[in-house]
C-alpha positions in Angstrom: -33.4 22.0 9.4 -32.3 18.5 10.8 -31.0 15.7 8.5 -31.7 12.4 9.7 -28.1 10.4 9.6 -29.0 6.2 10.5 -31.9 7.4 12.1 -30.3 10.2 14.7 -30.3 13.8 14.4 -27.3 15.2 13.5 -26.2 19.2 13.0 -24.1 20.1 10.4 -22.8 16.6 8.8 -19.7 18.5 8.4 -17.4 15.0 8.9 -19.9 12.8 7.7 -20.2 11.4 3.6 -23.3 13.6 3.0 -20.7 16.8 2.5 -17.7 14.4 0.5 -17.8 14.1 -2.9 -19.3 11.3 -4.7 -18.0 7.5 -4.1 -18.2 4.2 -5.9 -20.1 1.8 -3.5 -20.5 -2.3 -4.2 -22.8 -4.1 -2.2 -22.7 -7.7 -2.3 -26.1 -8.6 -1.4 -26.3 -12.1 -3.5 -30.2 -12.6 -3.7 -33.1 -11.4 -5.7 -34.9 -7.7 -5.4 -37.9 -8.5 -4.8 -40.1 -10.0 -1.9 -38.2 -10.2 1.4 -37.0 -7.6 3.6 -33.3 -8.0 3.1 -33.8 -7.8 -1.1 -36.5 -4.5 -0.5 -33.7 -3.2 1.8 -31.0 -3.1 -1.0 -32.9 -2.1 -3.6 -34.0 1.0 -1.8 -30.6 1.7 -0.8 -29.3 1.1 -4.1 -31.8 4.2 -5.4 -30.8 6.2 -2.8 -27.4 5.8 -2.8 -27.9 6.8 -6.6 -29.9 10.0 -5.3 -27.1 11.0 -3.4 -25.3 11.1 -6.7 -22.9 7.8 -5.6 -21.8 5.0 -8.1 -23.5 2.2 -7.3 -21.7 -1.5 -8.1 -24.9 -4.2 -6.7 -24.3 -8.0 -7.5 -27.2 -10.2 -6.5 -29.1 -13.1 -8.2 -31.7 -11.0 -9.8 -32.4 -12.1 -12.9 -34.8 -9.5 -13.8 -32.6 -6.5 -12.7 -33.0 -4.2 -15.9 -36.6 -3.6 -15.0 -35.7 -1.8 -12.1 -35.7 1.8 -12.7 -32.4 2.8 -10.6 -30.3 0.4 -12.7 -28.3 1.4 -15.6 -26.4 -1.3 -16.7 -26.5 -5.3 -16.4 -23.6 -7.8 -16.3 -23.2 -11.7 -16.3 -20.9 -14.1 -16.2 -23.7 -16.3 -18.2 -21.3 -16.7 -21.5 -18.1 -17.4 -19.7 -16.7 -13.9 -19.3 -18.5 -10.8 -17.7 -20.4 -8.9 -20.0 -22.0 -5.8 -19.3 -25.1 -4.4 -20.9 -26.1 -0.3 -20.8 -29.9 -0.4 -20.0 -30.4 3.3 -19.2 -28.1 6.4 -18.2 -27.3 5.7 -15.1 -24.5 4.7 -12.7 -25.9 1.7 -11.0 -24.5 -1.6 -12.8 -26.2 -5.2 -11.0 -23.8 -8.2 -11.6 -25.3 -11.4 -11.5 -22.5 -14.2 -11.2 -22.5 -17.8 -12.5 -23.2 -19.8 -8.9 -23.7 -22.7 -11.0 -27.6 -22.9 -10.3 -27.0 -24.0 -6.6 -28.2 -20.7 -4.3 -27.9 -21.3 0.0 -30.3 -19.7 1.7 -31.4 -19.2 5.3 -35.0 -21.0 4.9 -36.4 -23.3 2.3 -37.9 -21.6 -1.1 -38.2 -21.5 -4.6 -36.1 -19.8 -6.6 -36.9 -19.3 -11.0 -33.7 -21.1 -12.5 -32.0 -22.0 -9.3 -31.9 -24.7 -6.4 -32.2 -23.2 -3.4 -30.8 -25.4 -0.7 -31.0 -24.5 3.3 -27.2 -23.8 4.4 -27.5 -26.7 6.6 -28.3 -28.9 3.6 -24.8 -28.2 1.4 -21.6 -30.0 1.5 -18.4 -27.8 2.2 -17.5 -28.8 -1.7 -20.5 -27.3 -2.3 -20.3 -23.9 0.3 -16.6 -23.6 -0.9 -17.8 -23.3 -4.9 -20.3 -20.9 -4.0 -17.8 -18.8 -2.3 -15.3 -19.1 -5.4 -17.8 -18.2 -7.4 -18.6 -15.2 -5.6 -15.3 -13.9 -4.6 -14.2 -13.8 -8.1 -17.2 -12.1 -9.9 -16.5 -9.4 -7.0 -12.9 -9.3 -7.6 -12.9 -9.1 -11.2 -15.8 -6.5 -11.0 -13.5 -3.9 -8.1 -10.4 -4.2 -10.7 -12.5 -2.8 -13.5 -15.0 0.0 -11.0 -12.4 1.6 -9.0 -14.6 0.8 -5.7 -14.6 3.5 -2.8 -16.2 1.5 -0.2 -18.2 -1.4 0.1 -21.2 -3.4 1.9 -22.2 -7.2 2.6 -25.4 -7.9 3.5 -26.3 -11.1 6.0 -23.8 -12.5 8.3 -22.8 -15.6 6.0 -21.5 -16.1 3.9 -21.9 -12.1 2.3 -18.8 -10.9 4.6 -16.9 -14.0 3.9 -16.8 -13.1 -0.1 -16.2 -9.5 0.7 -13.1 -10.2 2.9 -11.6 -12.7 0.3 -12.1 -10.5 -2.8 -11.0 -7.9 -0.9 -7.9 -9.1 0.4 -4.8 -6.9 -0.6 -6.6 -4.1 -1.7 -6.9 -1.1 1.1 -11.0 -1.0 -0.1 -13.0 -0.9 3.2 -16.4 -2.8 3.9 -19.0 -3.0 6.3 -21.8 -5.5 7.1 -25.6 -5.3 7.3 -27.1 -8.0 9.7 -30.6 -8.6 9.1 -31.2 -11.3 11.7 -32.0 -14.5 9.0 -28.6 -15.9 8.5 -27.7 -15.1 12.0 -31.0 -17.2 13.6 -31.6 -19.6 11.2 -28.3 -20.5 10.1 -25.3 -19.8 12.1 -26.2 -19.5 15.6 -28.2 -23.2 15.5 -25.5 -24.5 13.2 -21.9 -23.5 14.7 -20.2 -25.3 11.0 -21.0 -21.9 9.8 -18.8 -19.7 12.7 -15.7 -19.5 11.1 -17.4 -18.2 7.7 -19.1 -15.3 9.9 -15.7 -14.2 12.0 -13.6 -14.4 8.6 -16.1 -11.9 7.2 -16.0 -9.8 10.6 -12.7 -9.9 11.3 -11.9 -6.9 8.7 -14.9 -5.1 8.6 -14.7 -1.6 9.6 -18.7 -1.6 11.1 -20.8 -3.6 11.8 -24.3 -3.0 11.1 -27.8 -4.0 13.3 -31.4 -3.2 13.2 -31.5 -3.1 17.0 -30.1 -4.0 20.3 -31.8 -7.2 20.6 -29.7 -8.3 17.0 -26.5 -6.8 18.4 -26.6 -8.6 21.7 -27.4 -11.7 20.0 -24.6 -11.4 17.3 -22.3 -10.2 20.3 -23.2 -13.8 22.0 -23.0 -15.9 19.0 -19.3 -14.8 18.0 -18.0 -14.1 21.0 -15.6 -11.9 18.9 -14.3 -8.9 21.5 -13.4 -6.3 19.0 -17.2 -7.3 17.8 -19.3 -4.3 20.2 -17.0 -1.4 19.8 -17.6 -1.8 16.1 -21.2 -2.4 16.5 -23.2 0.5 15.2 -27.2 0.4 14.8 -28.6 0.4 10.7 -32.1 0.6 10.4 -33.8 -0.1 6.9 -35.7 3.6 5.8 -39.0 4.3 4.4 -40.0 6.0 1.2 -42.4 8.0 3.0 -42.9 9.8 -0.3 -44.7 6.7 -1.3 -45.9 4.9 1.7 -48.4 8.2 2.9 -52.2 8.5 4.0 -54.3 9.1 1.6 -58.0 10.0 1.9 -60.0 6.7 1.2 -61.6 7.6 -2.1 -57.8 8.5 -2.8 -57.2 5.2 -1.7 -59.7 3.0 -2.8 -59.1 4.4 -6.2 -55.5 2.9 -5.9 -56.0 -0.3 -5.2 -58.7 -0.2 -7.9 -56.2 1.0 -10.6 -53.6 -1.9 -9.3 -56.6 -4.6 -9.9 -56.6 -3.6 -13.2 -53.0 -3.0 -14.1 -52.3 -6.8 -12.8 -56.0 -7.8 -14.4 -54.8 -6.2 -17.7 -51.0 -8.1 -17.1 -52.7 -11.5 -16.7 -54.7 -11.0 -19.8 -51.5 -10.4 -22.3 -50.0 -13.6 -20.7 -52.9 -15.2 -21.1 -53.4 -14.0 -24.8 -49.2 -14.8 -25.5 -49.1 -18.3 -24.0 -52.4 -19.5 -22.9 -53.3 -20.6 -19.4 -49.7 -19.1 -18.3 -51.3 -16.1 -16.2 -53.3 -18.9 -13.8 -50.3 -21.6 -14.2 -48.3 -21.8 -10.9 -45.7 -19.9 -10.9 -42.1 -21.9 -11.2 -40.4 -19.8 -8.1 -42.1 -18.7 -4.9 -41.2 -15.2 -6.1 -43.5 -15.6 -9.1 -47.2 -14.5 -9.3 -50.7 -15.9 -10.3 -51.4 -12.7 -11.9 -55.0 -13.4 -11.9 -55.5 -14.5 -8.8 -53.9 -11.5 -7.3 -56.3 -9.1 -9.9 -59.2 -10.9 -8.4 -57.8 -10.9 -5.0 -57.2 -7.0 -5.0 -60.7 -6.6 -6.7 -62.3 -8.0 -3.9 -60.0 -5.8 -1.3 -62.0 -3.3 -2.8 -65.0 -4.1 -2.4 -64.5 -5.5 1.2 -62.9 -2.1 2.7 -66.6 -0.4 1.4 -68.4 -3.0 4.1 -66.2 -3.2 7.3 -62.5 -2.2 8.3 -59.4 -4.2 6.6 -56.3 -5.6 8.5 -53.5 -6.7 7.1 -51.0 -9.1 7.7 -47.5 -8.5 5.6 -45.1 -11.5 5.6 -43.3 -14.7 4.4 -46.2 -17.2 4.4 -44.1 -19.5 7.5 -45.1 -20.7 10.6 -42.2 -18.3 12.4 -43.7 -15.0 10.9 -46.9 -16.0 13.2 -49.8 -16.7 10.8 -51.4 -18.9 12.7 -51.7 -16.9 15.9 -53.6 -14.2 13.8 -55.7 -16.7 11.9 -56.2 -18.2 15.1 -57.2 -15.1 17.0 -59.5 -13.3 13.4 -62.6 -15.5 14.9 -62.4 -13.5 18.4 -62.1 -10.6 16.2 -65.0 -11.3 13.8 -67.0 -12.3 16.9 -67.0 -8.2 18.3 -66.3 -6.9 14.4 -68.6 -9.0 11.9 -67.5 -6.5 9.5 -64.0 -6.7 9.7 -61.8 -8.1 6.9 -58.1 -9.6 7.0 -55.7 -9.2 4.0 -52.7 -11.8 4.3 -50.4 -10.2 2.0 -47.2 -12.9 1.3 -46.0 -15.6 -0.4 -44.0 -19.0 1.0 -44.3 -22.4 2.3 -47.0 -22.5 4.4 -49.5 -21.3 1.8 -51.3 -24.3 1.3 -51.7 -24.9 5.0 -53.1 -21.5 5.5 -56.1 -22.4 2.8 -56.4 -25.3 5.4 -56.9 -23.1 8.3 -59.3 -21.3 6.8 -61.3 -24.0 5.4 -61.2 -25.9 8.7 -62.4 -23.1 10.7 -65.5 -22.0 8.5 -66.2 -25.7 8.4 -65.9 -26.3 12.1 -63.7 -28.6 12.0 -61.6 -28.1 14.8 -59.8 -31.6 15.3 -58.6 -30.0 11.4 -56.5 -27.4 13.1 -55.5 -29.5 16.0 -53.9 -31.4 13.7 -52.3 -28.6 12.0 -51.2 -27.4 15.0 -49.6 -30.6 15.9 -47.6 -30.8 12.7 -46.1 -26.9 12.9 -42.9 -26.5 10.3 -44.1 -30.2 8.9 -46.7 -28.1 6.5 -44.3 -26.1 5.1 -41.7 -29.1 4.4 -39.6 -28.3 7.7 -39.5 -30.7 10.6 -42.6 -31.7 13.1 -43.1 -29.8 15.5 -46.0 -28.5 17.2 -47.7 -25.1 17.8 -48.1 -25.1 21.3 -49.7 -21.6 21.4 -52.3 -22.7 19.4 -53.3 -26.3 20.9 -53.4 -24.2 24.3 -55.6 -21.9 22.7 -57.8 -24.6 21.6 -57.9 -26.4 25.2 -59.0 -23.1 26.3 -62.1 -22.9 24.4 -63.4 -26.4 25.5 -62.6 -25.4 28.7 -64.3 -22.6 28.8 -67.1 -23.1 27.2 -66.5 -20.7 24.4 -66.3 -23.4 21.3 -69.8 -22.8 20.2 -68.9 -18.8 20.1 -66.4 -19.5 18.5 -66.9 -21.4 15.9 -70.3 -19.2 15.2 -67.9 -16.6 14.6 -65.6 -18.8 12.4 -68.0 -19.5 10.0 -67.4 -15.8 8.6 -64.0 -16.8 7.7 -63.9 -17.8 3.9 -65.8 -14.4 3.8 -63.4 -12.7 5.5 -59.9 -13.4 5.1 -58.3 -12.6 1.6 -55.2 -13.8 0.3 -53.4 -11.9 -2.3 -50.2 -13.9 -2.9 -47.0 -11.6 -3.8 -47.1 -8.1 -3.8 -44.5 -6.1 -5.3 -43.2 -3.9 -2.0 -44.1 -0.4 -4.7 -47.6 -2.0 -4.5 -47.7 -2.5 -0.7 -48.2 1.3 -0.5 -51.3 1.1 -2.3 -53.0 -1.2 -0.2 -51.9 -0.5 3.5 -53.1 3.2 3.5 -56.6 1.4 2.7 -55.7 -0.8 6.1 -57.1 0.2 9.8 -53.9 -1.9 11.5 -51.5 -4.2 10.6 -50.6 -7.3 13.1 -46.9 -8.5 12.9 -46.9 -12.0 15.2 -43.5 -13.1 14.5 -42.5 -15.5 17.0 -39.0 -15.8 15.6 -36.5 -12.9 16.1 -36.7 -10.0 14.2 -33.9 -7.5 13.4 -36.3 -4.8 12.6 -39.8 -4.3 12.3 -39.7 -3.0 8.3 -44.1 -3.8 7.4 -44.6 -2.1 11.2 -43.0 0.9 10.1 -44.1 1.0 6.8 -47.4 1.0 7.9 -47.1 3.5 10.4 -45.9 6.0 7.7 -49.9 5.0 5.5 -52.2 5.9 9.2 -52.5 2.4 9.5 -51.9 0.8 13.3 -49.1 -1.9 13.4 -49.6 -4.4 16.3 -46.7 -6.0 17.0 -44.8 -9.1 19.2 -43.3 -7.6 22.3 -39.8 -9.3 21.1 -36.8 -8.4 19.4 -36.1 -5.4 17.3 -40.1 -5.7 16.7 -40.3 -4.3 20.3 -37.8 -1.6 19.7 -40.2 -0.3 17.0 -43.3 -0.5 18.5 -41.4 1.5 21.9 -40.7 4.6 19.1 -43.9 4.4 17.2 -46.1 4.3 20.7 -44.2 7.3 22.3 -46.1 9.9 20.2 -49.5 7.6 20.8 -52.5 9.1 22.9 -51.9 7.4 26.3 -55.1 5.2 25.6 -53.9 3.6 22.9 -50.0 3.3 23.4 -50.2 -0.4 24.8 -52.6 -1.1 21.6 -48.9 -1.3 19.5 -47.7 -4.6 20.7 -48.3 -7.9 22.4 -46.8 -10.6 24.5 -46.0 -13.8 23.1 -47.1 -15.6 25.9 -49.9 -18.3 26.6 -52.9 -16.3 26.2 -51.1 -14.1 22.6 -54.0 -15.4 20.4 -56.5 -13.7 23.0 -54.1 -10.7 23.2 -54.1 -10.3 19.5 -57.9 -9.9 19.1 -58.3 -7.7 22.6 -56.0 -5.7 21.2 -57.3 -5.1 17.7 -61.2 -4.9 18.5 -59.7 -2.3 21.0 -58.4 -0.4 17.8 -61.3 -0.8 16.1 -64.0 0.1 19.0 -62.2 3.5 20.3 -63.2 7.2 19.2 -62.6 8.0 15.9 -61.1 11.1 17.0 -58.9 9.4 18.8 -57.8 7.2 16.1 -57.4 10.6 13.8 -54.7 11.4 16.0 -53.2 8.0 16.6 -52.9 7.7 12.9 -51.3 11.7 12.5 -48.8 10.7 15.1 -47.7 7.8 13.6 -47.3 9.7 10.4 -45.2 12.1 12.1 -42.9 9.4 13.9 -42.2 7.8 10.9 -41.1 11.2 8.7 -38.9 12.2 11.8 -37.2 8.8 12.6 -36.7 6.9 9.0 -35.1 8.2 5.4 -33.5 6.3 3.4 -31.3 8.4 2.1 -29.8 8.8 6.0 -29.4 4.7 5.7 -27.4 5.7 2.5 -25.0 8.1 4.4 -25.0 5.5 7.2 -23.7 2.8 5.2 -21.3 5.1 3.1 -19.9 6.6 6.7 -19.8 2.2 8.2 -18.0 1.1 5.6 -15.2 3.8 6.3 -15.2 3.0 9.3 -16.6 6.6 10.9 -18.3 5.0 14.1 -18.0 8.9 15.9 -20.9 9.9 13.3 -23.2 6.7 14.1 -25.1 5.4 16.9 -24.4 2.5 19.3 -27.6 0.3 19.7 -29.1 1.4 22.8 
């Protein structure tokens, strides 16, 4: 047998952390643990470094972290001094320090008891406390842990803390890029390059979730030392958990989640009234009963026509309005077919407005939309070109009336859930024929593709960034006819080539989707583990870069 080691093959492991014995790992990751890729990515590494029978040292913003069921202790700096609680037996402690309420982050949100301010948008008084604040909690928490080895996630200002808490101690670290702070923060704002070399300067790897990420970091720094210690980190999948199942199998989950988040919106509603429907004071929270009804009606829809999903940050870079653009072609050739936006985030309210303006006709609606872009979700104007083309087309054409025939379907047919826990993601996608991810912004990795993959369900992807690299790994095992099914070209005509290529999906032989869908499967359980993204980042932060692969 093979063990997967960062996504490689490797024989034996005889030099590699799998065969050492156990190590205490911190990983400064300093957000929450739920939602977003980066805060799904350490909380399944935090489990399986745990599995691996590590010590696990996590400090985050989570305020929540004892209903995790990997962590065993608590600590906070909330009463002036850390104080750690025992929650469970078990050797994962999450330290949340006192950042005095004000949390940077890459894009504009809503945080439960904090103020979360875009990078650009702090002063260096404020950037500077922050980092104090950080670097001591992690100092003070290495003097009393004995740390082995160490991880910072995000390009700034993770590697920053590490590097200054760390200073004078021989503790090594590495660094996780997931792509945000590097394109939304440091490469369009050069104030924060001298936080990001400071934290790479000492790190022993560096790692990425493709070449597209390296070469771009590589660019931005323009550190030389930077590509020899460049070493490719994918996230893993639980593939335990995300896994076909046979749709009464499935339907019957989705059911019981209904009801579990139906029967959770009832006891808030019975302990403080209206709470359950109230909106929720963070855009991680949840209108319990919305989602309940939401799920319910996922149920009932996948009985009457095929479900797509879309899995992602509710922003105008993760693409939503090229799908909900293009779901009109689609309904036009699959009446039937339903789309599940799964996600939470800014642009919530202007998705409602999509939808409304195209079952209404109202097409000067979306122009207008389209003309405002980021503006909807409280960024700056600017326009969605890809879409007003779109719309230019259709007049031109002669395919408005279609269209908007088609369109009328679309109150019908698109559900929005709101946040889903990622646990409860692998309910619903194995119920899913296809999942489309339209980022238009750079993506380090394609997490939901793969994740999707692993449940039978086709993800459709850009043809960009690590999102490419993805879809080239999950189409190899692909029947020929469907291989160029698995992604797209952001280009003029993308809303077109989104629907062509999912009524293609849904129109060929079921036989051949049977073995699209086993392939995928099979991909996925060969190429991803997260406990070989546990031995990667154990073998990164010391430094081993013989054991790892380059991104090629």
């Amino acid at each position: 047998m093979f063990e997967y080691f960062g996504g490689r093959t490797v024989r034996g492991l005889t030099s590699c952390s799998s065969k050492l014995a156990a190590v205490r790992v911190l990983v400064f990751h300093g957000y929450l643990l739920r939602g977003t890729g980066s805060n799904v990515y350490n909380v399944n590494l935090a489990a399986a470094l745990l599995a691996l029978g590590h010590e696990v040292h996590l400090v985050c913003q989570e305020r929540h972290a004892r209903e995790f069921d990997f962590v065993g202790a608590v600590g906070d700096w909330d009463a002036g001094e850390l104080a750690v609680t025992r929650v469970r037996e078990l050797s994962c402690t999450v330290y949340r320090p006192d950042i005095g309420g004000l949390l940077p982050v890459y894009v504009a949100d809503r945080y439960e008891a904090l103020e979360a301010r875009p990078f650009p948008e702090l002063t260096d008084i404020q950037l500077e406390r922050y980092l104090r604040a950080n670097v001591c909690a992690v100092a003070e928490v290495v003097s009393r842990s004995n740390v082995d080895v160490a991880l910072a996630n995000h390009l700034v200002l993770g590697p920053a803390i590490l590097a200054r808490a760390l200073s004078g101690t021989d503790i090594p670290y590495a660094i996780k890029v997931h792509g945000s702070a590097l394109e939304y923060t440091v490469k369009p704002h050069p104030r924060f390059l001298p936080y990001a070399r400071e934290g790479i300067a000492s790190a022993k790897t560096v790692l990425v979730g493709s070449r597209h990420v390296a070469e771009s970091l590589w660019a931005a720094l323009e550190v030389p030392s930077l590509p020899a210690r460049t070493r490719l980190g994918t996230p893993g999948v639980d593939v335990s958990r995300f896994r076909p199942r046979e749709r009464a199998g499935a339907l019957a989950a989705v059911r019981a989640l209904a009801e579990r988040i139906a029967d959770e919106a009832q006891r808030l509603e019975t302990e403080r009234p209206s709470s359950a429907r109230a909106a929720p004071e963070s855009a991680f929270g949840r209108d319990y009963a919305a989602a309940a009804a939401a799920l319910a009606e996922v149920v009932v829809s996948a009985q009457s026509g095929p479900l797509i999903a879309f899995v992602g940050k509710l922003i105008v870079s993760k693409g939503i309005d090229l799908l909900l653009a293009s779901w009109p072609l689609v309904l036009d050739r699959v009446p039937s077919a339903r789309l599940v936006v799964i996600g939470f985030g800014a642009y919530r309210a202007a998705v409602e407005r999509w939808i409304d303006a195209l079952s209404s006709g109202e097409l000067h609606t979306l122009r207008a939309l389209a003309a405002m872009g980021r503006a909807a979700e409280g960024g700056p104007r600017s326009s969605l070109g890809l879409v007003l083309s779109f719309l230019e087309r259709l007049e031109a054409t002669g395919q408005r009336e279609r269209y908007l025939a088609a369109a009328r379907l679309m109150r019908e047919r698109v559900i929005l859930t709101g946040r889903v826990e990622h646990d409860e993601l692998a309910d619903i996608l194995p119920l899913c024929e296809a999942i489309v991810v339209p980022s238009t912004f750079p993506e380090s990795f394609g997490m939901v593709a793969v994740e999707a993959a692993a449940c039978g369900a086709l993800p459709i992807s850009a043809a960009h960034s690590g999102l490419a690299e993805v879809s080239r790994t999950l189409a190899q095992g692909l029947p020929e006819p469907l291989r160029e099914l698995a992604s797209f070209p952001v280009g003029p005509d993308v809303v077109e080539s989104i629907a062509t290529r999912l009524t293609g999906w849904l129109h060929a032989p079921l036989k051949l989707r049977n073995a699209a869908r086993a392939a995928l499967v099979q991909t996925v359980a060969e190429r991803y583990s997260w406990a070989g993204v546990a031995r990667t980042v154990i073998a990164a932060g010391r430094g081993e870069l013989e054991v790892l692969d380059p991104p090629t």
